[in-house]
N, C-alpha and C positions, 0 to 999 in steps of 0.2 A: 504494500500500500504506500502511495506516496505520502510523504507529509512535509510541508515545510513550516518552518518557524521564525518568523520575519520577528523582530528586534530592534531596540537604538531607539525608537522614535522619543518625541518629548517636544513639553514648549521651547521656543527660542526666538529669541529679539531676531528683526529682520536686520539682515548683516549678516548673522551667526551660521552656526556649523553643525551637521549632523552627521554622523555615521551608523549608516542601518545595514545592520547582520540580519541574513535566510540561510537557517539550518536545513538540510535540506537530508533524505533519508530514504530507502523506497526505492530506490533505482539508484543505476550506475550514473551519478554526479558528472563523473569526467568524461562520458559518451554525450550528453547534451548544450546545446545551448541553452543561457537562461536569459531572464528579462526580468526588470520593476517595471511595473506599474503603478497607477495611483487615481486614486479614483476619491474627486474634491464635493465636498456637499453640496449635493441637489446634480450633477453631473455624471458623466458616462466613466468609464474606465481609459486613462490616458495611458499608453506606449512612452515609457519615459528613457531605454537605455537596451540592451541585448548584446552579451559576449558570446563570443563562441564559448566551444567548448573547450578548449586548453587557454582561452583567455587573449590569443592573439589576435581575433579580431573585436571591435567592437562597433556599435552604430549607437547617437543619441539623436532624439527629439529634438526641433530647434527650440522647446521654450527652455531646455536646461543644458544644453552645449554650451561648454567651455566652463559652466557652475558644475557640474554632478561627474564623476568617475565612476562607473560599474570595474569593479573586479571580482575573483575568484581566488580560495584556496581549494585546490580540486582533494589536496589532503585530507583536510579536515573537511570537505563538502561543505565548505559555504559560500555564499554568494553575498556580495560588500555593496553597497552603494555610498561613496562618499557626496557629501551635499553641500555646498560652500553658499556665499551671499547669498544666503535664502530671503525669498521675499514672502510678502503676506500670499500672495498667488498661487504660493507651493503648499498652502495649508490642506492636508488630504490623509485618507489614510495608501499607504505604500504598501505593498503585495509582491513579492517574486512568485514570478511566475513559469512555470513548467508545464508546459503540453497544454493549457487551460488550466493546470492544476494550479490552486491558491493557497496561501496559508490564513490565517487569520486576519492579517495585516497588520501593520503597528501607526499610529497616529502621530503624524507632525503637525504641528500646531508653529505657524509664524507670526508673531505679534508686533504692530508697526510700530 
């Protein structure tokens, strides 16, 4: 059974920094690509980031290119999303994502 476990989130001044952990478990980690998402109140689910699978490639969304880093430790099976000058606009909760498969999500919260 899949399961991931999304982590890191919290309030933070706009400006500020987040780093959010997907444990992830259920399948071979290092055979797929992964992906955040985020999905903001009252709206759909946004395509925020996607690494390959050994981490050499990656693609971001233009509303967080050159703010957000996706990484991977294919070791430990996690998947990273570094977040930098966050603005109120990033407030949502964040979800990695695997095949359709979700975790719970963890909540970032950016306060102006």
């Amino acid at each position: 059974e899949v399961q991931l476990v999304e982590s890191g989130g919290g309030l933070v001044q706009s400006g500020g920094s987040l780093r959010l952990s997907c444990a992830a478990s259920g399948f071979t980690f290092s055979n797929y690509p992964m992906s955040w998402v985020r999905q903001a109140p009252g709206k759909g689910l946004e395509w925020l980031s996607t690494i390959s699978s050994r981490g050499g490639g990656t693609n971001y969304a233009d509303s967080v290119k050159g703010r957000f880093t996706i990484s991977r430790d294919n070791d430990k099976k996690t998947l990273y999303l570094q977040m930098g000058n966050l603005k109120p606009e990033d407030t949502a909760v964040y979800y990695c994502n695997h095949r359709n498969h979700r975790g719970q999500g963890t909540q970032v919260t950016v306060s102006s």
